[in-house]
C-alpha positions in Angstrom: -21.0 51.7 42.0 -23.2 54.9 41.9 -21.1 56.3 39.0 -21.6 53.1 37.0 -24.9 52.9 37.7 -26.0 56.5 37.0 -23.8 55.8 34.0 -26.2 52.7 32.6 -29.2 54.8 33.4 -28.0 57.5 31.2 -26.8 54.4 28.5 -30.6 52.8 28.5 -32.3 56.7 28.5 -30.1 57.3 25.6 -30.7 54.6 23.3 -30.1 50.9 25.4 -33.3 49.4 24.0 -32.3 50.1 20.2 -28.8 49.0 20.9 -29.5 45.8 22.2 -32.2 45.5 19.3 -29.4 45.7 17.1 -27.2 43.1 18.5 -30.1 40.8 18.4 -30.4 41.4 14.8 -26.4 40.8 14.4 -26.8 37.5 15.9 -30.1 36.8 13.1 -28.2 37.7 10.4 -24.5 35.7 11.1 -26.7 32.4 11.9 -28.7 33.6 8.1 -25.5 34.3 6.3 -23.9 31.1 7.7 -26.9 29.5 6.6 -26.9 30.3 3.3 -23.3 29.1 3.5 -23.1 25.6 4.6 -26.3 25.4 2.8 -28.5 24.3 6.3 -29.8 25.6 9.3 -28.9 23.3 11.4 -24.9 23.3 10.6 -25.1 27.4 10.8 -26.3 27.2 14.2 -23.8 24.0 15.1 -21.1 26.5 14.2 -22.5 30.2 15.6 -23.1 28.0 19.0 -20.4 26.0 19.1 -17.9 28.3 18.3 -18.8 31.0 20.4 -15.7 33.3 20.3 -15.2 32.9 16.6 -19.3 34.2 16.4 -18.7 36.7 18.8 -16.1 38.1 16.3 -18.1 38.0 13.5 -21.2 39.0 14.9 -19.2 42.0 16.0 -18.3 43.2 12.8 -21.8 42.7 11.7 -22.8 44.9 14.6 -19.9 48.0 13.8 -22.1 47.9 10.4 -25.3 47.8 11.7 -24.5 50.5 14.1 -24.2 53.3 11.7 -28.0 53.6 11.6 -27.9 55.5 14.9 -27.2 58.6 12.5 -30.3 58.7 11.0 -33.8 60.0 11.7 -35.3 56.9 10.0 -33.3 54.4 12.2 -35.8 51.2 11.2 -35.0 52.2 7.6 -31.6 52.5 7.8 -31.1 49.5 9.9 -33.0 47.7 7.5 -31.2 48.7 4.7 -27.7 48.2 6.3 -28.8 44.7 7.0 -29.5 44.2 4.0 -26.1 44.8 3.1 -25.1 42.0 5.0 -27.8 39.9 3.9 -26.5 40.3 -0.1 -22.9 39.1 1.1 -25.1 36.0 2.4 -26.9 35.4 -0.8 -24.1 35.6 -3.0 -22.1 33.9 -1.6 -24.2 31.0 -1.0 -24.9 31.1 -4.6 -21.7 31.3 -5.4 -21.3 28.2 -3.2 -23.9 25.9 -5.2 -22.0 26.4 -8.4 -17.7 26.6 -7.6 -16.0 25.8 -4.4 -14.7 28.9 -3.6 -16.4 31.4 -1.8 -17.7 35.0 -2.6 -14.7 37.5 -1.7 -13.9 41.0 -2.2 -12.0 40.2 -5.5 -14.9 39.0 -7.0 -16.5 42.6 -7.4 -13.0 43.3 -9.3 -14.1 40.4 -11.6 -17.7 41.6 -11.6 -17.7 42.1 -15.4 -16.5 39.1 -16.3 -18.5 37.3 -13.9 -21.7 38.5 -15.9 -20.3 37.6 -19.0 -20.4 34.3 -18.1 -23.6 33.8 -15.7 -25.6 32.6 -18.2 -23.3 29.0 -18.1 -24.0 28.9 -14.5 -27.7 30.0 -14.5 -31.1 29.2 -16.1 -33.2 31.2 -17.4 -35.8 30.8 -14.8 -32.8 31.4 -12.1 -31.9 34.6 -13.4 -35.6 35.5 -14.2 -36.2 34.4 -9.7 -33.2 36.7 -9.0 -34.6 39.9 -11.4 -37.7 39.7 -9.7 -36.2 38.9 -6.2 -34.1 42.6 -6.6 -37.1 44.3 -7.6 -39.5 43.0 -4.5 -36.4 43.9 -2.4 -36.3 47.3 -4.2 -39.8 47.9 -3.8 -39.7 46.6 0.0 -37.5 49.2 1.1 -39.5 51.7 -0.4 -42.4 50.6 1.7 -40.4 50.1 4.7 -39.2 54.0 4.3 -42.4 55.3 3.9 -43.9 53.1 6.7 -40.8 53.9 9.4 -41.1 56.1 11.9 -39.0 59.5 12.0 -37.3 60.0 15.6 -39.1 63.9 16.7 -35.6 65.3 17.0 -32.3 64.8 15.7 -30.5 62.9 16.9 -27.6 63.6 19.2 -24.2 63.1 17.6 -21.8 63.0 20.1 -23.1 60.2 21.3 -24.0 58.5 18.4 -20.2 59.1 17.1 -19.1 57.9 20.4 -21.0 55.0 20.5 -20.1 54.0 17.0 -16.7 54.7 17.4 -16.7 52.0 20.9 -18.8 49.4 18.6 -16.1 49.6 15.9 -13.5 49.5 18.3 -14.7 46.2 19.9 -15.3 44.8 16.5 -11.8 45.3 15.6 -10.8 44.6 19.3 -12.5 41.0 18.9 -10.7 40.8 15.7 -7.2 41.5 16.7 -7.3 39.0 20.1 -8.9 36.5 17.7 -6.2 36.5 15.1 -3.5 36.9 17.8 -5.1 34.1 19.8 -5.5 31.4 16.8 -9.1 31.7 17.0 -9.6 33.0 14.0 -6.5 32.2 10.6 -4.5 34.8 9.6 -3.7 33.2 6.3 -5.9 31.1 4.1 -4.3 28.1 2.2 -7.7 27.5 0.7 -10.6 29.6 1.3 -13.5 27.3 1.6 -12.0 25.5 4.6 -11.4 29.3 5.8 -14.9 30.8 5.2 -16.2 27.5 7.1 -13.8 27.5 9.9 -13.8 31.7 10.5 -17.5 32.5 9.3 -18.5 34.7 6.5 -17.8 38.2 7.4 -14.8 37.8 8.7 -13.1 36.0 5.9 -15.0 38.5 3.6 -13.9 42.1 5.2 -9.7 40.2 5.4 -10.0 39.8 1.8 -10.9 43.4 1.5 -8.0 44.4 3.4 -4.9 42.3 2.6 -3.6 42.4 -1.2 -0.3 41.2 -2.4 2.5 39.9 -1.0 3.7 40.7 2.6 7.2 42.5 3.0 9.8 40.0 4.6 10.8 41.5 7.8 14.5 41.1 7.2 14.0 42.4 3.2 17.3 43.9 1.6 19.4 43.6 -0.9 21.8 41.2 0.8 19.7 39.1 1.5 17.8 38.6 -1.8 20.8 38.9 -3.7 22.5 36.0 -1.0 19.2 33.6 -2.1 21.2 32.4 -5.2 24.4 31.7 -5.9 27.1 33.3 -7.8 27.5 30.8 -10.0 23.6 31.4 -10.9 23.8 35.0 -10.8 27.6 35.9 -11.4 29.9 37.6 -9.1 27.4 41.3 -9.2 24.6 38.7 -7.7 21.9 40.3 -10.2 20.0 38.5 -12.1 20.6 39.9 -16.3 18.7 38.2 -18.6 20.7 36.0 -21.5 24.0 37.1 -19.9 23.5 35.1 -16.7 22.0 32.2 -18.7 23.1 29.5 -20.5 22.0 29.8 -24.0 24.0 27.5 -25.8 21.4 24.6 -25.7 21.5 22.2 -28.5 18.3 20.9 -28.4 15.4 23.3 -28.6 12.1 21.3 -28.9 8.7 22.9 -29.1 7.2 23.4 -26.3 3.6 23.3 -25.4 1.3 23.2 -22.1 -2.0 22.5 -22.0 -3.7 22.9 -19.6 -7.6 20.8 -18.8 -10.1 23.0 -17.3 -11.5 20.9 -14.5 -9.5 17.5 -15.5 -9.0 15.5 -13.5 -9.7 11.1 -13.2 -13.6 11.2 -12.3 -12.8 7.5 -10.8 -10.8 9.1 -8.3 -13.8 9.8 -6.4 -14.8 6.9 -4.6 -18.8 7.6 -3.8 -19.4 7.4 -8.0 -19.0 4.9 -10.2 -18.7 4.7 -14.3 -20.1 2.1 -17.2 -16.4 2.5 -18.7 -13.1 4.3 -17.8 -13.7 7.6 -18.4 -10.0 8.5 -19.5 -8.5 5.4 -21.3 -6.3 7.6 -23.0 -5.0 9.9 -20.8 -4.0 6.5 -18.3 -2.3 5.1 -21.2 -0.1 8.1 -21.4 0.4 7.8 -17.7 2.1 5.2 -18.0 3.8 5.3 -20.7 5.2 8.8 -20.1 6.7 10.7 -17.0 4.1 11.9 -14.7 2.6 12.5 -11.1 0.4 14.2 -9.3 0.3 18.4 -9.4 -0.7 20.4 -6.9 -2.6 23.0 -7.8 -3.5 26.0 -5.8 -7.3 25.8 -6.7 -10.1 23.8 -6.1 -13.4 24.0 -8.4 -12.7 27.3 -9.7 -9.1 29.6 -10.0 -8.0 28.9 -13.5 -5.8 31.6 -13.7 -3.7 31.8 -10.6 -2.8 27.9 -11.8 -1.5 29.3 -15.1 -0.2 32.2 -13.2 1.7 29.4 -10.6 2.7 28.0 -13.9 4.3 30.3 -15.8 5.8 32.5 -12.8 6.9 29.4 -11.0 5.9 32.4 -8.3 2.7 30.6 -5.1 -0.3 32.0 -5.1 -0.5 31.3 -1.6 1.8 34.4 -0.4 -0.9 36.7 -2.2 -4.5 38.4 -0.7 -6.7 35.3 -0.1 -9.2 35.2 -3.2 -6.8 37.6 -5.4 -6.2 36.7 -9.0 -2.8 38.5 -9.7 -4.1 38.8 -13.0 -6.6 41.3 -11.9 -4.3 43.4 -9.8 -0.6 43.2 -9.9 -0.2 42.1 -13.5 -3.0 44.6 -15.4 0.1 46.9 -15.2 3.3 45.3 -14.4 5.1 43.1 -16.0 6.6 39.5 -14.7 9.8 37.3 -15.4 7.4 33.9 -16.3 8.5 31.0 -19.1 7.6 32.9 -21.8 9.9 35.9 -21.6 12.3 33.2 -20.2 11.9 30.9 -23.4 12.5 34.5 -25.6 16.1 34.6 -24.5 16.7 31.0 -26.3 15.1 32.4 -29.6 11.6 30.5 -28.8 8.8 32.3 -30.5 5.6 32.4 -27.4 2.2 31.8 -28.1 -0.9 31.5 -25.7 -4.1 29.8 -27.0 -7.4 29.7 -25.3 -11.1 28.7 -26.5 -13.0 30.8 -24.6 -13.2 35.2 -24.1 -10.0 36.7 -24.9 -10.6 39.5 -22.5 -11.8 37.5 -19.3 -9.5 37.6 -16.6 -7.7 40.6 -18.4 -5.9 38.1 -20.5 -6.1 40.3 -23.7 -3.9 42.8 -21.6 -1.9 40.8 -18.7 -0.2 38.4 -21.3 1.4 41.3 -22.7 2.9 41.6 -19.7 3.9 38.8 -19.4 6.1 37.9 -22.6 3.5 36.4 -25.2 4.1 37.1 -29.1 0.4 36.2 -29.7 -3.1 35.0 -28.1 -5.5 33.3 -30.0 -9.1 33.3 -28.6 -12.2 32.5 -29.0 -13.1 35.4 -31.2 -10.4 34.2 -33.7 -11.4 30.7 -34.1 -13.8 29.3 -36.7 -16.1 26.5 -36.6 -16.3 26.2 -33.1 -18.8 23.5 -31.3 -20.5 23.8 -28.2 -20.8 21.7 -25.0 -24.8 21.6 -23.7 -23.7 24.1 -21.4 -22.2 26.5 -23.8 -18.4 26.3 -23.1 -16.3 25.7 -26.6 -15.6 21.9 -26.6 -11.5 21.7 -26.8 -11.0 19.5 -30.5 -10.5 23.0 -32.3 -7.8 23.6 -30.1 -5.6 21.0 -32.3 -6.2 23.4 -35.0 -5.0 26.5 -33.3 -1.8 24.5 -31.8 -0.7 23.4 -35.4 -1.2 27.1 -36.7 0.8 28.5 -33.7 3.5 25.6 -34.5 3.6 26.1 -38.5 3.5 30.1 -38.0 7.2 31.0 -37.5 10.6 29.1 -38.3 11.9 29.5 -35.2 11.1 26.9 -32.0 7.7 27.5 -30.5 6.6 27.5 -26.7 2.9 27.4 -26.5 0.2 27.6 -23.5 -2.5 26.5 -24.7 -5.9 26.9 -22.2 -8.8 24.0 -22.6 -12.8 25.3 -20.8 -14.6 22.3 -22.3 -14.7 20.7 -18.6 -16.0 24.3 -17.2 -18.8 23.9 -14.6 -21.7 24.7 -14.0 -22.7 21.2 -14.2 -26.2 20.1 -14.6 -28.0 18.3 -11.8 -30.9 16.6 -14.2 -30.8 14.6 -17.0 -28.9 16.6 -20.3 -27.4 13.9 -22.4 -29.7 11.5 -24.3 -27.2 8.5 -25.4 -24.1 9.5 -23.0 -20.9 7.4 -23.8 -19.9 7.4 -20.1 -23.0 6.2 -17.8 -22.8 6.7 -13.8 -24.2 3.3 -12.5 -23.9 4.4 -8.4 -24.4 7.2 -7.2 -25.3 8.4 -3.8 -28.5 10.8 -5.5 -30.0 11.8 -8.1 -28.6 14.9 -8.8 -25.7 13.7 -8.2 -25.9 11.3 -10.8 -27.1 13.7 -13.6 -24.0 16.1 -12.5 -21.6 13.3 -12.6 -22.9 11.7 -15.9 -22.7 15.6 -17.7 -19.0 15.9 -15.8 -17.7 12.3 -17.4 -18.9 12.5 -20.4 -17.1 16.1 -21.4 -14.2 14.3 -19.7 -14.3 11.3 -22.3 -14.5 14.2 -25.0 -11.5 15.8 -23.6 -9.6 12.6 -23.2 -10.7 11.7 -26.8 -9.2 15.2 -27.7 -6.1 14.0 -25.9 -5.6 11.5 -27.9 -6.1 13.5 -31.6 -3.9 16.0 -30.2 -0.4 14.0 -29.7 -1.7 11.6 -32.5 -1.3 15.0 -34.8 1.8 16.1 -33.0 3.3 12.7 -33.3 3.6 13.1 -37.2 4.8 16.5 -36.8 8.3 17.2 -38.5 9.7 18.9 -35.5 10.6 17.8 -31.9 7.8 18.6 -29.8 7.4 18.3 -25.8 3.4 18.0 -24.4 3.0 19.2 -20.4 -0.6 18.2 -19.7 -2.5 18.2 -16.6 -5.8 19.6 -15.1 -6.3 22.9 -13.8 -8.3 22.0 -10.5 -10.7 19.8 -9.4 -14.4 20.1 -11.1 -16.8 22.2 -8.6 -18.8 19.2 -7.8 -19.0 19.4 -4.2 -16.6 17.0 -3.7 -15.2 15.9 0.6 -11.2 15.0 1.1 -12.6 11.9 2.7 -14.3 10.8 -1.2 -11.2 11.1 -3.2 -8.8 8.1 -3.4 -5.5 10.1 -2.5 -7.6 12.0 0.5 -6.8 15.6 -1.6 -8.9 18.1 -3.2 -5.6 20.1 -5.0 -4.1 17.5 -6.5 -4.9 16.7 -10.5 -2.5 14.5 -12.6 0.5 15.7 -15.3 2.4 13.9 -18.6 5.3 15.4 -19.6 4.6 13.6 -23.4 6.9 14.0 -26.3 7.6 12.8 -29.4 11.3 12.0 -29.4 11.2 9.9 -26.4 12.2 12.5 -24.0 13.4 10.6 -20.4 12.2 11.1 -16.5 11.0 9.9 -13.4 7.7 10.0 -12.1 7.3 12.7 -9.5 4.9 14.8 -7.8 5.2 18.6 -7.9 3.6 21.4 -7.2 2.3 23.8 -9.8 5.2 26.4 -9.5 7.6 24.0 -9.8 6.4 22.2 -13.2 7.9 24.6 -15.9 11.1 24.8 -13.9 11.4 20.7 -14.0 10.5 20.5 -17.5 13.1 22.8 -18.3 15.7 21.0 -16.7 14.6 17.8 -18.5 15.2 19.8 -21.6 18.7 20.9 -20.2 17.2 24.5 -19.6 18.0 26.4 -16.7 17.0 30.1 -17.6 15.6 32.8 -15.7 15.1 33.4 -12.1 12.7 31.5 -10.5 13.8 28.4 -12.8 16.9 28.4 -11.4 15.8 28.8 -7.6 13.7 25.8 -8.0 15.7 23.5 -10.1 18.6 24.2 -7.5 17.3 25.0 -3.8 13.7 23.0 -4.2 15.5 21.1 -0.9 16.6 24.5 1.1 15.2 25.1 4.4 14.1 28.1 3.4 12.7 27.0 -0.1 9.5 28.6 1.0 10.5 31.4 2.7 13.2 32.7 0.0 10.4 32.0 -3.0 7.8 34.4 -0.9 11.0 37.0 -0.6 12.0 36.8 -4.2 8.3 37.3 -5.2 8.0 40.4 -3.4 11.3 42.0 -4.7 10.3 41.1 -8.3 6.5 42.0 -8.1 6.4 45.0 -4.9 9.8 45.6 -3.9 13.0 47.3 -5.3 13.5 44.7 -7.6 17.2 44.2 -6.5 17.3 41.0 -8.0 17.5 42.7 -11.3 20.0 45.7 -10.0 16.6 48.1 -9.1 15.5 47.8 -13.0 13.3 45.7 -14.8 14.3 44.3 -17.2 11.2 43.2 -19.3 9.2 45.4 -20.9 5.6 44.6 -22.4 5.8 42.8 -25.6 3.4 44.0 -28.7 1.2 41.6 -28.4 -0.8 40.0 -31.5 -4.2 39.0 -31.3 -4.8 36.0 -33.4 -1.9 33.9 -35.4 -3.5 33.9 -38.4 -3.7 37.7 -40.2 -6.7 39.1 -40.4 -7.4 41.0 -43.9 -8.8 43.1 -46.1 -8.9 43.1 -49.5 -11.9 44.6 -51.5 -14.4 46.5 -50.8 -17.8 46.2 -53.1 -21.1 47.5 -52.9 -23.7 45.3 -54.4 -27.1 47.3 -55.2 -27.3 49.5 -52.1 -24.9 46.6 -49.9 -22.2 47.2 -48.9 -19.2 44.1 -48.5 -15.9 43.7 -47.5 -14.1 40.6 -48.9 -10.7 39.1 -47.3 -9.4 36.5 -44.7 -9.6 34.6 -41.4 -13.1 36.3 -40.7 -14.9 34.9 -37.5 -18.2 35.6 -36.0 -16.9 38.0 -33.8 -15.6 40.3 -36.7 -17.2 43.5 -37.2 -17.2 46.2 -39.5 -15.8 49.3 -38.5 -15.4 52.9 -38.9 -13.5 55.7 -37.0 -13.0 53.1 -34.3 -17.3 52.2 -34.0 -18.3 48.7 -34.6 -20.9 48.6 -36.9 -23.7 46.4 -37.3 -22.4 43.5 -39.6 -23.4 39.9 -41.0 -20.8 37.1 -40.9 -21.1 35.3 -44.4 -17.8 33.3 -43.7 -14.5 33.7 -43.2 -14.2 35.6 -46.4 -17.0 38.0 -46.6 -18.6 40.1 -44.3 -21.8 42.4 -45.4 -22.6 45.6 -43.6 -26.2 46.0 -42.5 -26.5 50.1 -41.4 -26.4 53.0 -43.9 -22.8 54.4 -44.3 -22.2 57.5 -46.6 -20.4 55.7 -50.0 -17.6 58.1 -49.2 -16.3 56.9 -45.7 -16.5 53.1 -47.3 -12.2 53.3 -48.0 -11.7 54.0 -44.5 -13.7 50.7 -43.0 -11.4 48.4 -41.5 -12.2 45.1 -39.5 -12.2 44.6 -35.5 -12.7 41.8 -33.4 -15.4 42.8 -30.8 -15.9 40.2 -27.7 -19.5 39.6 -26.4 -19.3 42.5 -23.7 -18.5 44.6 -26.9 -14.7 45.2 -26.1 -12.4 45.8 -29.2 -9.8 43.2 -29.6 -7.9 44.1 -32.2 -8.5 46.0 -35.5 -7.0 45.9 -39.0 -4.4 48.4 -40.3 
């Protein structure tokens, strides 16, 4: 006891009082950052209080943070500044919170840039203008609080500061480890709201940080992946070889086109809202005339692109980090076996189509890698209109699919991305004479956010309609998948929606040669895979698994392996080689040229065709400052030496000022 005791004397003398200071302000900022949250007080300190181990553990890595100040001179300062660390993770991600479902994660800083590109949808004026200012008093405050802390006389002692950081990181991880190997706290996040509010904050925040793509099965080898299909799927070497372990003699070769509805979904679903008039008449007529379901999707309010990703890989998002895009990590440099590459082997030419920045989510660069002949994006679309909000509404997108349909001889597989339905959504009054009126409603801003949602709904159901009313008189077969992304970030509870679900959206398989099925429910890897086999198409490797062991016991288990081997591992489904390489992908379906150049008095102008806003004047690889006249004129507005005028060409520059594409 004397030894323990001497021992705390010598703990309190050294620096007990600052310690327990620090654990105190741990404890303030978990009950803040869960705060900001759940968006209330009162349910952060329901959940710090009534869950005491799981706010132990996160109040613990809060405290390992904190605890770094001991090596400064300046300790208030440094403590003050480390908290505020914590107290930004707070803030963002409780603004995050107001406008998208899914919480603020590590892989949002990887999407930082195009995050900004966008805030201006999501915020006012007078939001951003709070949050400038906000940064600058919080600038300015730590400048004060530096001058106005005290300075310890000496320095400090670092062997036991080191040794005292090194025990509080310990226990933080220590409280980690029993938690996750306890069940306190998830291990793996099927949807990361329901995570972030069942773990807390930081501890969701820092496992996003430290788990990334998918896990190595423990019993991984080459038997076993090649033993997950059968030789009559893969042939008697059990490797997977494009076009020879296919069946390409398929006599009917329809065009094939998904579209996919940002934030579509049935806004009568929701029980605690109700409508003047059906919001989709359309899109239920095609219900029930065509083959449909429900779709799961592996997002809810935000995620667009790990549903395409689902989509097109037939590959779960759910085996990945929790939060990651695989667009932003894996596939930026690797390529993946997904419909397109899969539709190549049949002679299908592949096309992706999106009305909105042909650089977010890396698209300009990832769809390369993943088997697409062209993209056509915003910046190479004309005549676009805007929703209130500024998202491009989706009717031009009838124009682009007929392009991408008439621009080759060949059959044409198309995925084609809709972003009139993007959030933010407004929460007072935007539409003077709206179509689609919300008659009860539990608030007012509920109301006004409802009325914005349904109305851009209508439009996009109205767009719906033109769309297979065009492709109905079109002179080749053609096969429709449509279905919405995710659910609209509108705060919506399991308990409000009629089939008790927050990932489920709705699908038609249209066509217009009467092609035949059942209604079914699927998940979102599993749609291209039973279209296919509708169209008596079983190509590719991940169509084939789930066309043919969709009812294994292992189903999940063997798609999470065969993931891994194609995306991390040895690839010994393909023999150790990969067998796709990145296509040369072409921005645009339409050409973009030049053909004069004229000067006009001291003007320079360059005449040709399929100009957009977004098209620049250019020289040595420089955009230069240019005036769109229309799609067949462009007029340079800087001095450039006569001389260097035969070597302008024409680029496609994005909003953040990223080069597209360039003419030859």
């Amino acid at each position: 006891m004397g030894i323990i005791k001497k021992s705390w004397q010598k703990f309190k003398k050294f620096q007990g009082r600052y310690i327990v200071m620090l654990i105190v302000v741990a404890i303030i900022l978990d009950i803040i950052i869960e705060a900001l949250a759940r968006h209330s007080v009162i349910a952060s300190m329901v959940f710090v209080f009534g869950h005491p181990l799981v706010a132990i553990c996160n109040i613990s890595l809060i405290f390992a943070v904190l605890s770094l100040a001991m090596f400064f001179k300046k300790r208030c300062f440094a403590t003050a500044i480390l908290s505020l660390v914590w107290l930004a993770l707070g803030i963002t991600n409780g603004v995050i919170l107001v406008n998208r479902m899914t919480p603020f994660t590590t892989k949002d800083l990887d999407n930082l840039k195009d995050g900004l590109s966008i805030v201006g949808n999501y915020f006012s004026i007078k939001t951003l203008i709070i949050v400038i200012v906000s940064v600058i008093a919080a600038i300015v405050l730590g400048i004060i609080i530096y001058r106005k802390s005290p300075r310890m006389s000496q320095k400090p002692d670092y062997k036991k500061v080191i040794t005292t950081v090194v025990i509080a990181i310990g226990m933080a991880f220590g409280c980690v480890n029993v938690g996750m190997n306890t069940g306190i706290l998830d291990t793996f996040f099927y949807n990361l709201a329901y995570a972030y509010a069942d773990n807390g904050v930081p501890y969701c925040f820092v496992i996003t940080a430290t788990k990334s793509g998918v896990d190595k099965p423990a019993d991984y080898s080459e038997e076993m992946i090649q033993n997950i299909l059968s030789t009559d799927e893969l042939g008697k070497d059990k490797i997977y070889t494009p076009g020879k372990d296919d069946n390409l003699d398929v006599a009917h070769k329809p065009n094939v086109i998904f579209l996919q509805l940002e934030s579509f979904i049935d806004p009568t679903s929701v029980n605690s809202v109700k409508f003047n008039k059906d919001p989709i008449p359309n899109y239920r007529k095609l219900m029930k005339e065509y083959p449909s379901g429900y779709l799961t999707v592996p997002a809810c309010g935000a995620g667009t692109a790990n549903v395409e990703f689902e989509v097109m890989t037939g590959m779960s998002v759910k085996n990945f980090g929790p939060g990651e895009y695989p667009y932003k990590t894996v596939l930026k440099d690797n390529t993946v076996e997904c419909a397109p590459y899969d539709m190549k082997q049949l002679g299908y030419s592949t096309h992706a189509i999106h009305n909105h920045r042909g650089a977010f989510y890396f698209r300009n660069k990832v769809f390369a890698n993943m088997g697409f002949n062209t993209f056509t994006c915003l910046e190479y679309m004309n005549n676009v209109v805007k929703t209130p909000k500024n998202w491009a509404k989706d009717e031009i997108l009838i124009g682009q699919i007929t392009d991408a349909l008439k621009s080759t001889t060949r059959p044409d597989y198309i995925y084609t991305i809709s972003v009139q339905g993007h959030g933010r959504y407004p929460t007072e009054k935007v539409l003077e004479d709206p179509e689609i009126v919300v008659t009860d409603y539990q608030d007012e801003e509920q109301r006004w956010a409802y009325e914005y949602y349904a109305n851009q709904v209508y439009e996009m159901d109205t767009f719906v309609k033109d769309l297979t009313g065009e492709l109905s008189k079109f002179d080749e077969d053609v096969v429709l998948v449509m279905y919405g992304d995710h659910l609209p970030a509108l705060d919506m509870k399991e308990y409000e929606m009629k089939n008790n679900s927050l990932y489920d959206t709705q699908y038609i398989v249209w066509s217009n040669f009467g092609l035949e099925g059942e209604d079914e429910d699927l998940m979102a890897y599993q749609l291209n895979a039973e279209v296919m086999k509708r169209l008596g198409i079983s190509v590719g490797v991940m169509p084939k698994f789930h066309q043919n062991h969709h009812h294994s016991d292992t189903y999940l288990d063997d798609m999470k392996a065969l993931t891994y081997d194609m995306l991390y591992g040895k690839q010994y489904i393909y023999g150790q080689t990969n067998p796709y390489k990145p296509t040369n992908l072409k921005m645009g379906v339409k050409r973009i040229k030049i053909k004069k150049i004229v000067r006009v008095g001291d003007k320079c102008f360059i005449k040709g065709e399929n100009f957009t806003e977004f098209s620049k004047i250019s020289l040595n690889g420089e955009p230069l400052k240019t005036v769109y006249l229309g799609p067949t004129l462009l007029q340079l507005n800087e001095d450039v030496d006569p001389a260097e005028a035969p070597r302008m060409k024409v680029s496609q520059v994005e909003k953040n000022k990223e080069i597209l594409s360039t003419t030859e």
